[in-house]
N, CA, C and O of each residue as an XYZ file, in Angstrom:
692
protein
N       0.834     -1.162      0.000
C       0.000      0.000      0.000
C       0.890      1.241      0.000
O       1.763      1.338      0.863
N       0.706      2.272     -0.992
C       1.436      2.963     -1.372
C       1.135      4.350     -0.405
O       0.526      5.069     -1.197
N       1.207      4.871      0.482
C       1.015      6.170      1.209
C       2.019      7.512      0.888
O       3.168      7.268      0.519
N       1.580      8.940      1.030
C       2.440     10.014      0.861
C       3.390     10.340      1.819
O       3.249     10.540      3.026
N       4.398     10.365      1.101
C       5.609     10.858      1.702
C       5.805     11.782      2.179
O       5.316     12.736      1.574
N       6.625     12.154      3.549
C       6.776     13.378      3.900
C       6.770     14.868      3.114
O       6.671     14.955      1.890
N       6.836     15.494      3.601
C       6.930     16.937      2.784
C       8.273     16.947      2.705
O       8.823     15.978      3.229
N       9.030     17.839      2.152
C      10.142     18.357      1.612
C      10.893     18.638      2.772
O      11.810     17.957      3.231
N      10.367     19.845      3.275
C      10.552     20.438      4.542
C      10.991     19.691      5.838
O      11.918     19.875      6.627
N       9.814     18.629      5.750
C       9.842     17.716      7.216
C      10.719     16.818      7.118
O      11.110     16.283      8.156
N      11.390     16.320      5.536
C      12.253     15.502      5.426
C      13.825     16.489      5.690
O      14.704     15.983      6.388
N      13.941     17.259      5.347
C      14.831     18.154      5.857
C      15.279     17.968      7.244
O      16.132     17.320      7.851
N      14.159     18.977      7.534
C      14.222     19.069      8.979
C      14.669     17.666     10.008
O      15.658     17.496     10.721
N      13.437     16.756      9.721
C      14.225     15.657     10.204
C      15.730     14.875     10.212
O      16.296     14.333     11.162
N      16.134     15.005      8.914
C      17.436     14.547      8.680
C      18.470     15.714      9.652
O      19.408     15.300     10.334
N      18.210     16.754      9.589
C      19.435     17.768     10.549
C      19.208     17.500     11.715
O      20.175     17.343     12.460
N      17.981     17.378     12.186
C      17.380     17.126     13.497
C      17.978     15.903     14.319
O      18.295     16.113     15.489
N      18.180     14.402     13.669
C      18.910     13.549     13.707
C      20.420     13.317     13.648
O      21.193     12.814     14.463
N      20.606     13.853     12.396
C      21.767     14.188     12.774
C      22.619     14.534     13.582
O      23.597     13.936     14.032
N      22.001     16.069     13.854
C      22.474     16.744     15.423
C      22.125     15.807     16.321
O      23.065     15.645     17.099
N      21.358     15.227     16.535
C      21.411     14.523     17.843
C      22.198     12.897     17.659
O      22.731     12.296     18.592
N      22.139     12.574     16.736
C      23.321     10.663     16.701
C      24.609     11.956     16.970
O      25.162     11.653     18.028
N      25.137     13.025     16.488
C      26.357     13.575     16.601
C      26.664     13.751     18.247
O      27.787     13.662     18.743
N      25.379     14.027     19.007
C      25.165     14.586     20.744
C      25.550     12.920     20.940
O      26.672     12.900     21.445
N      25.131     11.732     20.768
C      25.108     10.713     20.944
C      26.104     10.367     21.079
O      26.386     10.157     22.258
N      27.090     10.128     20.173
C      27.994      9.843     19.348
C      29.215     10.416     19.946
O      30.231      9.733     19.821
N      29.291     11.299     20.439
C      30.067     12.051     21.893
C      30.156     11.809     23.294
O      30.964     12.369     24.034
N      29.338     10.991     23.632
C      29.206     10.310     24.681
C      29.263      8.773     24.539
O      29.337      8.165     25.607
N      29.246      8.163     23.596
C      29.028      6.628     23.730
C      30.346      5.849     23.566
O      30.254      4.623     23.625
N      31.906      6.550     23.313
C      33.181      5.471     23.971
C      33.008      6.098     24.544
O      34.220      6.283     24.436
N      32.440      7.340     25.728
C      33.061      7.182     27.640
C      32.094      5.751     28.070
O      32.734      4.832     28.581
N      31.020      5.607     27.933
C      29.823      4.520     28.473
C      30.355      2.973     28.078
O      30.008      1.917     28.605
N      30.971      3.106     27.371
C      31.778      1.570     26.340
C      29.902      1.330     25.867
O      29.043      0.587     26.344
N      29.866      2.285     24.806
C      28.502      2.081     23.792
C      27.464      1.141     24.251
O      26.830      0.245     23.693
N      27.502      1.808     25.885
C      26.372      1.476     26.294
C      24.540      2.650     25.956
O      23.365      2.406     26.233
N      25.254      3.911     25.236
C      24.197      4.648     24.768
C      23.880      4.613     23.343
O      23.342      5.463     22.633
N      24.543      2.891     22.950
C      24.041      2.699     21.361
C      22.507      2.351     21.535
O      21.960      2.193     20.443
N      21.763      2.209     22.509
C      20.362      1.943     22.268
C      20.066      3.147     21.596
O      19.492      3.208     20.509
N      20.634      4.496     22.532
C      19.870      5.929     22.287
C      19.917      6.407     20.792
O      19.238      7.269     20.234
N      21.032      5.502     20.246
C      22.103      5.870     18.953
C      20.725      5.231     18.028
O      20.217      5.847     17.091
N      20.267      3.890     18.512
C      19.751      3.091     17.379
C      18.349      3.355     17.339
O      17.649      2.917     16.426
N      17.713      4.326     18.652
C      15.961      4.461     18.435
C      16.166      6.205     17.714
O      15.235      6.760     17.130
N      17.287      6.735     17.872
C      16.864      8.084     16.683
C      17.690      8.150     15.725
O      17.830      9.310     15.338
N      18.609      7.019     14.892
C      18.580      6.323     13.488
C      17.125      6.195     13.079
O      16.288      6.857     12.465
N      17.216      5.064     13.689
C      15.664      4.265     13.228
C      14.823      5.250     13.325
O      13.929      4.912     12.549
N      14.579      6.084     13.700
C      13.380      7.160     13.986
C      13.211      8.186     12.489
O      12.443      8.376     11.545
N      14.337      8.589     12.982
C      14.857      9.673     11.677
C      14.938      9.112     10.310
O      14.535      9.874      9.431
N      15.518      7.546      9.800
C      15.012      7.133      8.635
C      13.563      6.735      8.215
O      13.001      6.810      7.122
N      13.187      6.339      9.289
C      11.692      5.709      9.165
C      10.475      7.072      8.924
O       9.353      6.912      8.445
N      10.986      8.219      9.338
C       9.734      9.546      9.507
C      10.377      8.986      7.812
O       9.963      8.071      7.101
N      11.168      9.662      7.656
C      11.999     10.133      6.183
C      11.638      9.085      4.997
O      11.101      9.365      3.925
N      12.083      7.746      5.470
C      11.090      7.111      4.885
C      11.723      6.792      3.139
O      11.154      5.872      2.551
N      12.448      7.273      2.648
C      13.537      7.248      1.619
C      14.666      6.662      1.275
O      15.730      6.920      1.838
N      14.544      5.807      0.305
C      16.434      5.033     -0.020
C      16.937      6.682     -0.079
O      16.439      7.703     -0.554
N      18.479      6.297      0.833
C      19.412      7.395      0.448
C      19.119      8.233      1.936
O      19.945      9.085      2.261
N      18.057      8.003      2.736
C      18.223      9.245      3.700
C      19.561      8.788      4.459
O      20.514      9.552      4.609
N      19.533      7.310      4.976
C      20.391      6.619      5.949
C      21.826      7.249      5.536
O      22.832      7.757      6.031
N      21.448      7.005      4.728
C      23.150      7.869      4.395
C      23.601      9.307      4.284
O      24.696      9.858      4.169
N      22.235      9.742      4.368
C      22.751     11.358      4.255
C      22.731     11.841      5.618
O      23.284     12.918      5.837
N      22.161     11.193      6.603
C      21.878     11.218      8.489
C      23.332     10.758      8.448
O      24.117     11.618      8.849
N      23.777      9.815      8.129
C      25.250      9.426      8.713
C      26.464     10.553      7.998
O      27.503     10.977      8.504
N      25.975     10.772      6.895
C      27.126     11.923      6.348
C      27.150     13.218      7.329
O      28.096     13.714      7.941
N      26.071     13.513      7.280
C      25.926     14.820      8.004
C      26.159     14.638      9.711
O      26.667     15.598     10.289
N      25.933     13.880     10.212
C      26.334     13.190     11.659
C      28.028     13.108     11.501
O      28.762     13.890     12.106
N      28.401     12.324     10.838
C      30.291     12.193     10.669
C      30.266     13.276     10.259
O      29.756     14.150     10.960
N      30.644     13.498      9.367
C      30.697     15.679      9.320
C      30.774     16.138     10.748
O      31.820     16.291     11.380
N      29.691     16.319     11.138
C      29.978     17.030     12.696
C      30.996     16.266     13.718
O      31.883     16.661     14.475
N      30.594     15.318     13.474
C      31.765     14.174     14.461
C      33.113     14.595     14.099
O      33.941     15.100     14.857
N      33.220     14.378     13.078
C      34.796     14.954     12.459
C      35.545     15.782     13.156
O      36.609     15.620     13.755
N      34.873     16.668     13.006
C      35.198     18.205     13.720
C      35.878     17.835     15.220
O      36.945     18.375     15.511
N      35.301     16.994     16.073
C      35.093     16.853     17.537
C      36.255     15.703     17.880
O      36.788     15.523     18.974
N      36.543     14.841     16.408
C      37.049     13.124     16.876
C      39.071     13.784     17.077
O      39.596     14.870     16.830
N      39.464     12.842     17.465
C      41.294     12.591     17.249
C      41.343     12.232     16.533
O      42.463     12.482     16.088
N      40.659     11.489     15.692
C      41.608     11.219     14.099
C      40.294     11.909     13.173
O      39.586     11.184     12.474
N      40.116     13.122     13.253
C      38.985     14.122     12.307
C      38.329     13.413     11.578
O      37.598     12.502     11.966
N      38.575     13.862     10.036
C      37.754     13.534      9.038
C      38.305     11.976      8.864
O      37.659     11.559      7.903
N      38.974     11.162      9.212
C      39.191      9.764      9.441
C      38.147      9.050      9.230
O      37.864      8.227      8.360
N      37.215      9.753     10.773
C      36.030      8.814     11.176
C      34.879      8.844     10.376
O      34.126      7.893     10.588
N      34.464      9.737      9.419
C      33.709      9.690      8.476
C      33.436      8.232      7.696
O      32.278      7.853      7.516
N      34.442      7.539      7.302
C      33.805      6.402      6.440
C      32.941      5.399      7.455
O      31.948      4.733      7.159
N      33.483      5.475      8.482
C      32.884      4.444      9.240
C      31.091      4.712      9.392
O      30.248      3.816      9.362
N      30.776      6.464      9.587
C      29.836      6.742      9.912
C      29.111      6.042      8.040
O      28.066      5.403      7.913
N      29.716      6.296      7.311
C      29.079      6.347      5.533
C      28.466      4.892      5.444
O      27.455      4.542      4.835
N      29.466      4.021      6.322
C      29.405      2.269      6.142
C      27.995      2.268      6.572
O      27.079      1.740      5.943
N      27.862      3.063      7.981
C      26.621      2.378      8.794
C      25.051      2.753      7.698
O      24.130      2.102      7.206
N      25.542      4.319      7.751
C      24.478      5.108      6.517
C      24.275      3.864      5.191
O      23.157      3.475      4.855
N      25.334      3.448      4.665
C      24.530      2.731      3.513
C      24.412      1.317      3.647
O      23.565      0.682      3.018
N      25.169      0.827      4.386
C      24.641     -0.525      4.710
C      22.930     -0.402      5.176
O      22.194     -1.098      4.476
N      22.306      0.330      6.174
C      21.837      0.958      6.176
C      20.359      0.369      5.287
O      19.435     -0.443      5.338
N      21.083      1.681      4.324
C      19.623      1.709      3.225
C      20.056      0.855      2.065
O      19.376      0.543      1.087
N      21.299      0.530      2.335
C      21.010     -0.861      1.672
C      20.129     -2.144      1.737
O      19.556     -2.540      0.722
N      20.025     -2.754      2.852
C      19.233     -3.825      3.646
C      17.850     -3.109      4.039
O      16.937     -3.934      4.087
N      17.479     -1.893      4.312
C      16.184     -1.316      4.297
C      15.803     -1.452      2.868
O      14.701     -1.923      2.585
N      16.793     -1.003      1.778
C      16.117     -1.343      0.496
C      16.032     -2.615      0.238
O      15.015     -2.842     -0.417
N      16.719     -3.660      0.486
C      16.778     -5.047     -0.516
C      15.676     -5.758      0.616
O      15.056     -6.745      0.219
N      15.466     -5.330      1.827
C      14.212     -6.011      2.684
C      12.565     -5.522      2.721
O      11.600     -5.960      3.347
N      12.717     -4.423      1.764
C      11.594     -3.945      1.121
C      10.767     -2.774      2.594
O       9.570     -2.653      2.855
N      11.904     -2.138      3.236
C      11.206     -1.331      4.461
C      10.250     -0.397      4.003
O       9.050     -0.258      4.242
N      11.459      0.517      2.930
C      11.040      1.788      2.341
C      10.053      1.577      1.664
O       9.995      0.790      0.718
N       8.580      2.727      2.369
C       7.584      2.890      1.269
C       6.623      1.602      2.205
O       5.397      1.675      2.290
N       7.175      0.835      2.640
C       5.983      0.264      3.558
C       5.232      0.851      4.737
O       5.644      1.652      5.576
N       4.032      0.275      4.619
C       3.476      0.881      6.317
C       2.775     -0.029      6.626
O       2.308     -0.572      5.624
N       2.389     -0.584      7.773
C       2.933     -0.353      8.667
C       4.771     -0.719      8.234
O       5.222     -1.274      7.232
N       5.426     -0.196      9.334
C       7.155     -1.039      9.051
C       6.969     -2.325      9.491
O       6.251     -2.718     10.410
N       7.800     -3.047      8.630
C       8.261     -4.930      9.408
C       8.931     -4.547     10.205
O       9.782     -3.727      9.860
N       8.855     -4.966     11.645
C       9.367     -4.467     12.760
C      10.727     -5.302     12.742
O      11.875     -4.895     12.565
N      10.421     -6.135     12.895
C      11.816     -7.559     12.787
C      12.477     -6.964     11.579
O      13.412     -6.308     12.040
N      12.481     -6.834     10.087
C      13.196     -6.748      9.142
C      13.729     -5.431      9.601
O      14.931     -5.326      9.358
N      13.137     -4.270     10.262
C      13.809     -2.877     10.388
C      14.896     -2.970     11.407
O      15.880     -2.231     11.459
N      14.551     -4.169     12.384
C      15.653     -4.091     13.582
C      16.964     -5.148     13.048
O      18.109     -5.044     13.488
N      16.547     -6.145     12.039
C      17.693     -6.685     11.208
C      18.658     -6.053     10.449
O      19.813     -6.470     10.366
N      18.183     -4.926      9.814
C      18.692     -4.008      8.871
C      19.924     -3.478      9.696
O      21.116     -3.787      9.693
N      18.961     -2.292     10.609
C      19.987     -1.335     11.436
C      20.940     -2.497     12.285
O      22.012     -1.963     12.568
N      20.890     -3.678     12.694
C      21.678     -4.493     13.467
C      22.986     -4.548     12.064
O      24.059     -3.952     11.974
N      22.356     -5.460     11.191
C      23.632     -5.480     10.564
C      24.462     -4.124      9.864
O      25.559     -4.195      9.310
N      23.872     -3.236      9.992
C      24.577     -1.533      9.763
C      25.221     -1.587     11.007
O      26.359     -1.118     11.034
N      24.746     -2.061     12.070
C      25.656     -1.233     12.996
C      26.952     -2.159     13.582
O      27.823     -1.618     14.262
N      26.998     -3.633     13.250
C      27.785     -4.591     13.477
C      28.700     -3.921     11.994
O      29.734     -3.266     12.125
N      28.185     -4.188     10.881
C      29.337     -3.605      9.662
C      30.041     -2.621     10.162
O      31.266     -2.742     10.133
N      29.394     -1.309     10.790
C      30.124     -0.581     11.147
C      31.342     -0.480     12.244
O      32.293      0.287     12.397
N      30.902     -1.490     12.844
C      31.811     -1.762     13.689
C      33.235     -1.848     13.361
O      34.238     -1.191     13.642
N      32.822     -3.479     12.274
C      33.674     -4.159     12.068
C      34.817     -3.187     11.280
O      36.019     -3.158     11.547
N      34.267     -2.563     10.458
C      34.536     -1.887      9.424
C      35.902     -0.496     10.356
O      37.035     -0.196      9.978
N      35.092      0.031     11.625
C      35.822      0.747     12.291
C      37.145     -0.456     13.157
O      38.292     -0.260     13.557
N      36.634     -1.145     13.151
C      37.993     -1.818     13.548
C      38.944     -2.419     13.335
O      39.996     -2.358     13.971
N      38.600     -3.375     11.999
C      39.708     -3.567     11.083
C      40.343     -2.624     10.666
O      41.538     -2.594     10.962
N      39.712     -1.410      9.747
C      40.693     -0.132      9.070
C      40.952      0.801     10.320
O      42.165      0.956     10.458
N      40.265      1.430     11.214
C      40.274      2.693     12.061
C      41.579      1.626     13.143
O      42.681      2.149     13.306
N      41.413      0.711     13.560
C      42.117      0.248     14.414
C      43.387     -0.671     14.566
O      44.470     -0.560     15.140
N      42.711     -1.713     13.725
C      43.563     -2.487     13.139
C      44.958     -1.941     11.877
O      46.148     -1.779     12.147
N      44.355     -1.784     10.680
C      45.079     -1.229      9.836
C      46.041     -0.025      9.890
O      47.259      0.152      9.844
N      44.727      0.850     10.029
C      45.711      2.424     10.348
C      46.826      2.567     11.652
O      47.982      2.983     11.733
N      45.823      1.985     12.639
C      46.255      2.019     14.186
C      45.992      3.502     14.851
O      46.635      3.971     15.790
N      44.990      4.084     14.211
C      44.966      5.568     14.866
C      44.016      6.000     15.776
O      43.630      7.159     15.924
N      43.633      4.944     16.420
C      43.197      4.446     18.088
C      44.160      3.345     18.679
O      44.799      2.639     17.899
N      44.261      3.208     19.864
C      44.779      2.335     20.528
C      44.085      0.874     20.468
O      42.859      0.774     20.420
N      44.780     -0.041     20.474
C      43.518     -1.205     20.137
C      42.712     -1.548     21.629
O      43.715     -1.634     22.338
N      41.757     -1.755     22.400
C      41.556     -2.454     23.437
C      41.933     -3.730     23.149
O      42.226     -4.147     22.028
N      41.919     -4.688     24.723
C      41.632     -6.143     24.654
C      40.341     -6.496     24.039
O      39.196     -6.045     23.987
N      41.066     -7.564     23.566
C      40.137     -8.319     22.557
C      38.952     -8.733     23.276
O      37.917     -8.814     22.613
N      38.925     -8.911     24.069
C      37.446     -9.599     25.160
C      36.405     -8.088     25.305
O      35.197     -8.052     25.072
N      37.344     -6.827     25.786
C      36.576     -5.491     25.906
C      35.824     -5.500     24.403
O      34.610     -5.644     24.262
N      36.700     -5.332     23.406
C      36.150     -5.716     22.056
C      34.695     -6.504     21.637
O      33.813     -5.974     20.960
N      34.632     -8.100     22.273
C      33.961     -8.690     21.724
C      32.643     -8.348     22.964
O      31.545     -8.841     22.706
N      32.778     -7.530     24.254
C      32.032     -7.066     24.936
C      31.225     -6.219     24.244
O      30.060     -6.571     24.060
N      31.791     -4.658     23.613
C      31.300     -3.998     22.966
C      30.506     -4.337     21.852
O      29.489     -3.704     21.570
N      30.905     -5.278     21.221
C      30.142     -5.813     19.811
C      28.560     -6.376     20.025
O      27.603     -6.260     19.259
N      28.656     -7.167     21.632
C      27.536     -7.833     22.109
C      26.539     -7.044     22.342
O      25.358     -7.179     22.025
N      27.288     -5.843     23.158
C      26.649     -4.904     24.019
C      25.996     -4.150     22.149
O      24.940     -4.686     21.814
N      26.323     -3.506     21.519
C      25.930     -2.607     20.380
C      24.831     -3.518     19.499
O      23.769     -3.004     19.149
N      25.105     -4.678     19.219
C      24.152     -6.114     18.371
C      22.926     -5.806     19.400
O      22.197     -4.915     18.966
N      22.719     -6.080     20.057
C      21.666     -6.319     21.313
C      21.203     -4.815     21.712
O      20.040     -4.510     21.977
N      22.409     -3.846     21.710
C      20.906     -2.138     22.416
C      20.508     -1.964     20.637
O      19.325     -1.837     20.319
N      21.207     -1.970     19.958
C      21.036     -1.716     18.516
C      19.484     -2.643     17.830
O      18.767     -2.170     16.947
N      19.322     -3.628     18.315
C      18.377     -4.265     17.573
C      17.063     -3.986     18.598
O      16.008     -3.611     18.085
N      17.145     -4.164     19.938
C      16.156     -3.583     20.730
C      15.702     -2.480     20.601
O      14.491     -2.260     20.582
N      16.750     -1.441     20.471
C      16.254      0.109     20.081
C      15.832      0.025     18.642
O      14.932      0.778     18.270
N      16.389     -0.817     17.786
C      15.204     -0.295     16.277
C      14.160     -0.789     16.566
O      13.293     -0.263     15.868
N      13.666     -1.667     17.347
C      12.488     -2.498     17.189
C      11.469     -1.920     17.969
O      10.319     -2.300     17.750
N      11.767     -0.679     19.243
C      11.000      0.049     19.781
C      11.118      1.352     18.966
O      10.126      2.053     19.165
N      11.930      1.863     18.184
C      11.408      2.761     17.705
C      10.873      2.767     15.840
O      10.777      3.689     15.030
N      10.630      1.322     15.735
C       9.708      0.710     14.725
C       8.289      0.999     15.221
O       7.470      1.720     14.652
N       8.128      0.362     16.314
C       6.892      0.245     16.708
C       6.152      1.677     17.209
O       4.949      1.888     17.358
N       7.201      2.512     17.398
C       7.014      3.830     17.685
C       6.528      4.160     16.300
O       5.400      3.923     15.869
N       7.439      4.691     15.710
C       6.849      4.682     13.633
C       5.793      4.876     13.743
O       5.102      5.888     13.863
N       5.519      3.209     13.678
C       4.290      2.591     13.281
C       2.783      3.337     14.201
O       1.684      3.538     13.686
N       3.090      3.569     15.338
C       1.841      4.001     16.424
C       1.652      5.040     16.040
O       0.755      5.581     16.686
N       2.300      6.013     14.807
C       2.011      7.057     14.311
C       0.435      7.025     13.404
O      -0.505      7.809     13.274
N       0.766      5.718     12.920
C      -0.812      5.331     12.107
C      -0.679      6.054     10.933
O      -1.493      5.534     10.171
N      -0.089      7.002     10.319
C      -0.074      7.314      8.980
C       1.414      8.523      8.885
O       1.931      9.206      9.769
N       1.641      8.419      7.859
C       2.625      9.422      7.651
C       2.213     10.774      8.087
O       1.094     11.285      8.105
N       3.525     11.302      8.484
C       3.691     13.029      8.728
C       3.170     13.797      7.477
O       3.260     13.235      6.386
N       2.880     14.466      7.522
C       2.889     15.117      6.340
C       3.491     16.969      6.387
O       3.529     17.632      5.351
């Protein structure tokens, strides 16, 4: 069932709106050891789902790394990692058929953002850590802590703020 898409405006707005705040996020979550990736993964999921568009996920993560940049020790570095999560992203929202549905598949939306945010991981730790070395590495156990801890607030938080979406009952307009 085909429903209208946000306005212009509200898709805007939302995407900066998100942004700025995964960037507020995103500043606090290595002091917590990404224990505030739930907060990270219910206003992703929030902010693509109003938006509602292949391509937003990635323009929330561009514009989020952008600001991060500015703030990180290794600057504009950290950008790809944020790009990975953005299109993995709306990749798997597109090939699982999210976009343009309503109600959302709650399970397929919290699969999506899980494997965006495990890619991203991985992705930050092989090149950001591993390769480059321009973080310190933790122990490998702190490591496979964090991964558990981000898989698990990451898929819980899309799946409550799916269902959030959804209790909207029809698009913004």
């Amino acid at each position: 069932m085909q429903h209208a898409r946000p306005s212009r405006s509200l898709r805007a707005s939302t995407i900066a709106l998100t942004s700025a705040l995964l960037f507020i996020v995103s500043m606090v979550n290595p002091h917590v050891y990404h224990v505030a990736q739930v907060l990270f993964a219910v206003i992703f999921t929030m902010g693509v789902l109003v938006v509602d568009a292949f391509g937003c996920a990635t323009l929330i993560a561009l514009i989020g790394g952008l600001l991060h940049s500015f703030t990180s020790i290794i600057g504009p570095l950290l950008l790809p990692s944020w790009l990975v999560r953005g299109a993995t992203a709306d990749v798997f929202l597109k090939a699982l058929k999210v976009y343009g549905s309503r109600p959302h598949p709650v399970l397929r939306v919290a699969s999506a953002m899980t494997v965006s945010s495990l890619a991203t991981g991985l992705f930050h730790y092989v090149v950001i850590i591993k390769a480059l070395g321009l973080i310190p590495e933790p122990p490998f156990l702190l490591v496979l802590v964090i991964f558990v801890v981000v898989a698990s607030s990451t898929f819980v938080g899309s799946l409550v703020a799916a269902k959030a979406v959804n209790r909207l009952g029809r698009p913004l307009k």
